[in-house]
C-alpha positions in Angstrom: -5.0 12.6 -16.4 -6.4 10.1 -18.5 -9.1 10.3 -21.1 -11.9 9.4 -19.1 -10.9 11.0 -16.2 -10.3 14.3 -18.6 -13.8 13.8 -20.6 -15.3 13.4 -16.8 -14.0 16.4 -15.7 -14.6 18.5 -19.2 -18.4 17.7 -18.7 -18.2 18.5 -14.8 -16.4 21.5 -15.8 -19.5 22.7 -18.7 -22.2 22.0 -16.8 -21.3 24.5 -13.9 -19.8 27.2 -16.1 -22.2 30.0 -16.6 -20.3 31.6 -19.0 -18.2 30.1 -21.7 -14.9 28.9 -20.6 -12.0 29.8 -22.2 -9.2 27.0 -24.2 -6.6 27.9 -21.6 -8.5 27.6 -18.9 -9.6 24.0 -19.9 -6.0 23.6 -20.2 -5.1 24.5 -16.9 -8.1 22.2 -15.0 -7.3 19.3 -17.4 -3.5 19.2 -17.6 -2.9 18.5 -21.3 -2.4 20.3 -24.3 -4.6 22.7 -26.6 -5.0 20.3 -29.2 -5.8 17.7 -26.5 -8.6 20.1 -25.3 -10.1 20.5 -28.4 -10.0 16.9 -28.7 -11.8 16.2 -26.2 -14.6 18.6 -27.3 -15.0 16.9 -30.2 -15.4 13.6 -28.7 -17.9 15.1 -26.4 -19.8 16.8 -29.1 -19.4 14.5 -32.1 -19.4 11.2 -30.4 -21.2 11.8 -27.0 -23.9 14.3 -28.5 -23.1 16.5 -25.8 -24.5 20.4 -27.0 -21.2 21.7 -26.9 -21.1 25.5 -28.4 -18.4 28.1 -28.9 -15.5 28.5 -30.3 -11.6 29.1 -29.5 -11.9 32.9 -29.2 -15.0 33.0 -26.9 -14.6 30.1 -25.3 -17.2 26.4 -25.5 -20.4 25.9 -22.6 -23.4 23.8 -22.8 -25.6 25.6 -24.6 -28.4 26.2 -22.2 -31.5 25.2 -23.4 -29.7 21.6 -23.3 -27.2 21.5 -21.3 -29.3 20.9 -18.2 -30.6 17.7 -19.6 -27.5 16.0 -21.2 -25.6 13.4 -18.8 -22.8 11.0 -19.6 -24.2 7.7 -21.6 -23.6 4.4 -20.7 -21.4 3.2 -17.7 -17.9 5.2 -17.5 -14.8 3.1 -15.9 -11.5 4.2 -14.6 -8.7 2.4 -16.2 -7.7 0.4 -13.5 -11.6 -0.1 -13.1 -11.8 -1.1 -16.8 -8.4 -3.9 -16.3 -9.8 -5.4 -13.3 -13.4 -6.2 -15.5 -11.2 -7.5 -18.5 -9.2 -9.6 -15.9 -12.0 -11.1 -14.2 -13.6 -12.1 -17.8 -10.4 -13.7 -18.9 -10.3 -15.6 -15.3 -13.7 -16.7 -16.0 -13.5 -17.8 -19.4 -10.1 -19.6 -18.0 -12.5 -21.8 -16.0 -14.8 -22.9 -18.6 -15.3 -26.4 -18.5 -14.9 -27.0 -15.2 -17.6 -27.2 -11.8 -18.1 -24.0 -11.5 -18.5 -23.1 -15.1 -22.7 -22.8 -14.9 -22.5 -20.8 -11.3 -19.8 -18.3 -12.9 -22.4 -18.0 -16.3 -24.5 -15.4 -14.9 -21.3 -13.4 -13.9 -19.7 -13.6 -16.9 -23.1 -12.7 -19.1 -22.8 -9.3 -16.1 -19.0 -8.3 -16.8 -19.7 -8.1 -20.8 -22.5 -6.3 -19.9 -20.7 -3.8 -17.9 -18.2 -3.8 -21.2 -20.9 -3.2 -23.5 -21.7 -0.1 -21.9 -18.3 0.9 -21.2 -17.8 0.9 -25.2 -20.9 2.9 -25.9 -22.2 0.7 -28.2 -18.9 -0.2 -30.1 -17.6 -3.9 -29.7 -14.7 -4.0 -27.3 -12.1 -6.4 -28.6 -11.4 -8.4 -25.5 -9.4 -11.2 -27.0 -6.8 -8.9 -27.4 -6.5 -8.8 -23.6 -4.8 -11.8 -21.8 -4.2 -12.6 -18.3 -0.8 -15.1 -18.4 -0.8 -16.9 -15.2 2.7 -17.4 -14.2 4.5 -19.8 -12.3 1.5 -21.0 -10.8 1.1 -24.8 -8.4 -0.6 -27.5 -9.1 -3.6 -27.9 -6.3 -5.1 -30.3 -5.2 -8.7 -29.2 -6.0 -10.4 -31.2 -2.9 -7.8 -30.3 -0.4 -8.9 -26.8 -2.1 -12.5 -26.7 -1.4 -11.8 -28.0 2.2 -9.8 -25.2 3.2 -12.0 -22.6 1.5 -15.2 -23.9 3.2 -13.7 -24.1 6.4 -12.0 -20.5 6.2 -15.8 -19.6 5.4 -18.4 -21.8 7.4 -15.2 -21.4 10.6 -15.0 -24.3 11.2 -11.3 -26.4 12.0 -9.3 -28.2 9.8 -7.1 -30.7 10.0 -4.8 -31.6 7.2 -1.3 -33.2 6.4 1.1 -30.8 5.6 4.9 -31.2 3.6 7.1 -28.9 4.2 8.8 -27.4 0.7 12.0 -26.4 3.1 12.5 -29.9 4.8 10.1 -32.2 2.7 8.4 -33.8 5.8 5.5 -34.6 6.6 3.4 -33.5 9.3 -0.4 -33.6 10.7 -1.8 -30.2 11.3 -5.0 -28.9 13.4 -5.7 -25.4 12.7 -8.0 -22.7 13.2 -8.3 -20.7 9.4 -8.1 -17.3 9.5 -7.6 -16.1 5.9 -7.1 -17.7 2.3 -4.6 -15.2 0.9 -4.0 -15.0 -2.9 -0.1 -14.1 -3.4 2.1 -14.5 -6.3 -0.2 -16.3 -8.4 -0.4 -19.5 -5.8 -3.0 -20.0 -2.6 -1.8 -19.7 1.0 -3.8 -20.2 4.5 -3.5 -18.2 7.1 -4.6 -20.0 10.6 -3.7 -20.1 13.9 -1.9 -23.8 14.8 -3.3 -25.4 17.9 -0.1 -27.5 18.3 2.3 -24.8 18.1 -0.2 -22.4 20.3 0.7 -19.4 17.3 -0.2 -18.3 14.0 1.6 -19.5 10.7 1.0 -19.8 7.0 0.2 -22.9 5.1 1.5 -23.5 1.5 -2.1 -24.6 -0.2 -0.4 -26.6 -2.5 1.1 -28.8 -0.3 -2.1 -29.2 1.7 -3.5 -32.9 1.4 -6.3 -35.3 2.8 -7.7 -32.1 4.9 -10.7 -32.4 6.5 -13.4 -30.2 8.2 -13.9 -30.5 12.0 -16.8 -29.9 13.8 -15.5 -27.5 16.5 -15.7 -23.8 16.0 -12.9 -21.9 14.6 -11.0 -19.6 17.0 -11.1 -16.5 15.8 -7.9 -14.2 15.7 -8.5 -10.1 15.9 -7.9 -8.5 12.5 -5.0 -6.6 14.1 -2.9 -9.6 15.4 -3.4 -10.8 12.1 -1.9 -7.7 10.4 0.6 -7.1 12.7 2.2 -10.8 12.5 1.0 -11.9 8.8 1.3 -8.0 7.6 4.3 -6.2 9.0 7.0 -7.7 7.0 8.2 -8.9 3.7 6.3 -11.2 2.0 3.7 -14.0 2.5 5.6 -15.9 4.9 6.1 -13.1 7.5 6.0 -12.0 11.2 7.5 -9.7 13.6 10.3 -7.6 11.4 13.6 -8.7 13.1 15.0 -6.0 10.7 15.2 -4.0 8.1 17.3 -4.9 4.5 18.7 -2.0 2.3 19.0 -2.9 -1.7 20.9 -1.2 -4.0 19.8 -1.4 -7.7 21.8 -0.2 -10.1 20.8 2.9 -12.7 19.3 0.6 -15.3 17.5 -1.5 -12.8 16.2 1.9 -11.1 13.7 2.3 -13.3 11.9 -0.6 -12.7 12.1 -0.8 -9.2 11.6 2.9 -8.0 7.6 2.4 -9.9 7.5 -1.7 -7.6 5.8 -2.0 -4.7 7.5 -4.6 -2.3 6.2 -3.3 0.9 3.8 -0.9 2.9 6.5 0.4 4.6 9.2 0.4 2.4 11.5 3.4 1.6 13.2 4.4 -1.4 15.6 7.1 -2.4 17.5 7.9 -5.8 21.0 8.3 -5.2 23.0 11.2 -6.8 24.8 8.6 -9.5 21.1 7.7 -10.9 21.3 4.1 -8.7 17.9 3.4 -6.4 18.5 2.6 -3.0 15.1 0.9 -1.7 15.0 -0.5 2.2 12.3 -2.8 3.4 11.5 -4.7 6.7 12.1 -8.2 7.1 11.4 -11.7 9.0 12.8 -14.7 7.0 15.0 -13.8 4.1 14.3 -16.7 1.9 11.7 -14.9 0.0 13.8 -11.4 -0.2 16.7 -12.9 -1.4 15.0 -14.6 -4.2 13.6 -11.3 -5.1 16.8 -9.8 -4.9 18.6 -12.6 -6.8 15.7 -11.9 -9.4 18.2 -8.9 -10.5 21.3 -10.5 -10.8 24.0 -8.4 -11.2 21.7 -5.2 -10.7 21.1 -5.6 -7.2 23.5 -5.5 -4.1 22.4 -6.3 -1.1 24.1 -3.6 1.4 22.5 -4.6 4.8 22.1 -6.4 7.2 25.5 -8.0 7.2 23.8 -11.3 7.7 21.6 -11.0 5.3 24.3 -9.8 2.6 26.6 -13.4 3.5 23.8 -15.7 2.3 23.1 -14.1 -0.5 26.7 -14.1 -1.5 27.1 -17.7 -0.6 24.1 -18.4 -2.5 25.2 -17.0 -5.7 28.7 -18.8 -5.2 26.7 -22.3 -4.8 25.2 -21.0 -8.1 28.4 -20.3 -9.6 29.7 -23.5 -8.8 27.4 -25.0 -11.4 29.1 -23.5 -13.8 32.2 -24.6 -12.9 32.1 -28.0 -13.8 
């Protein structure tokens, strides 16, 4: 439990009790030490003004006359809570300068707000907190606006469209179902009127889209899910199958705390390696993950799956050999 949760539950804990509650029981309901709990009753007294009274023999309540009366101060925040703010005030200050910099203003002035009372009055030293993007695409920032407005107002889009895989070039007419943010990069979801089914569209190599006039179809949430949603990675659909990994001990602890899937499984084996299994459509993506290990990850099945990714680190070893 963490400090706020354990200085939430402490003052939950004081302002039912009746009768003063014992050090071990505080242990016990907050799961940490006894030099944690008195600690934390310290803070609550000291810093909080809460009217903490007792001692380690009897036990510590509210004392009565004031216990009633005393709540929290200022606005309390989980840590996840607390990382998202701080990571949606360094995204915000990342886009000073720019068009939206005057619409975002009042948000920004709202999140250090929401800090401010966080901190209790103390100065929270935010430029200590960075948000790195990483291997992120260029966009182009009118193609950009033309696929968010249309995902939006539903409306269809049109727009030329180069493949990464085969580097052509082709004219798409789609109806937008989702913008998705993965991986630090933009992607669109739509259904494609040509190819009467639903795919996902690289924004970044989106170009000279434009807004139709005709309504959107609209695709039910669950087809979405279910073809976008049930396997691995962005550029999913129907699972043809399921891959089993196998990372090796050092690599184990890493992966055992990642989460590469909603349905994936994961086991420790008895020699300390993590065997993790997760369902699949195209393996381009996995295998890059997988690759992302090196010599800590062995693919074990499908068969298939297991031969491209040992001819592709053979390609890559051939440029090496030269």
């Amino acid at each position: 439990m963490e400090r706020i949760e354990r200085i939430h539950a402490l003052h939950r804990i004081l302002t039912a009790a009746r009768y003063p509650v014992t050090v071990q029981r505080l242990q016990e309901d907050l799961e940490c030490s006894r030099a944690t709990v008195y600690r934390d009753l310290a803070y609550l007294r000291d810093y909080l003004m809460a009217p903490v009274v007792g001692n380690g023999e009897a036990g510590f309540r509210y004392d009565t006359s004031e216990g009633d009366r005393f709540e929290l101060p200022g606005l309390w925040l989980s840590s996840e809570e607390l990382h998202s703010l701080l990571a949606a005030q360094q995204l915000l200050m990342r886009s000073g300068g720019g068009v939206l910099s005057n619409a975002l203003a009042p948000l920004q002035q709202r999140i250090e707000k929401l800090l401010d009372e966080h901190a209790g009055g103390r100065r929270l030293p935010v430029e200590r907190v960075r948000v790195i993007p990483h291997r992120t695409r260029r966009l182009d920032e009118t193609a950009f606006r033309a696929v968010a407005t249309a995902v939006l107002d539903r409306k269809q889009l049109t727009f030329e469209y180069r493949a990464r895989s085969t580097d052509q070039r082709t004219r798409r007419s789609v109806s937008p179902q989702r913008l998705t943010h993965y991986r630090e990069n933009w992607y669109l979801d739509a259904w494609d009127h040509e190819r009467d089914a639903l795919r996902s569209f690289s924004v970044d190599r989106i170009s000279a889209a434009k807004i139709g006039e005709d309504t959107a179809r609209d695709v039910a949430d669950d087809e979405l899910d279910q073809h976008l949603a049930s396997s691995y990675g962005i550029f999913s659909g129907a699972p043809k199958g399921w891959a089993t990994i196998v990372f090796s001990a050092k690599a184990a602890r890493w992966v055992a705390d990642e989460h590469w899937h909603s349905q994936q499984q994961g086991r420790f084996l008895p020699d300390g390696r993590y065997e993790l299994k997760v369902p699949y459509s195209a393996g381009r993506e996995l295998l890059m993950d997988v690759m992302h290990y090196g010599s800590d990850a062995e693919i074990v099945e499908p068969v298939v799956l297991r031969e491209q990714a040992k001819s592709m680190l053979e390609l890559a070893l051939s440029n090496y050999g030269r």
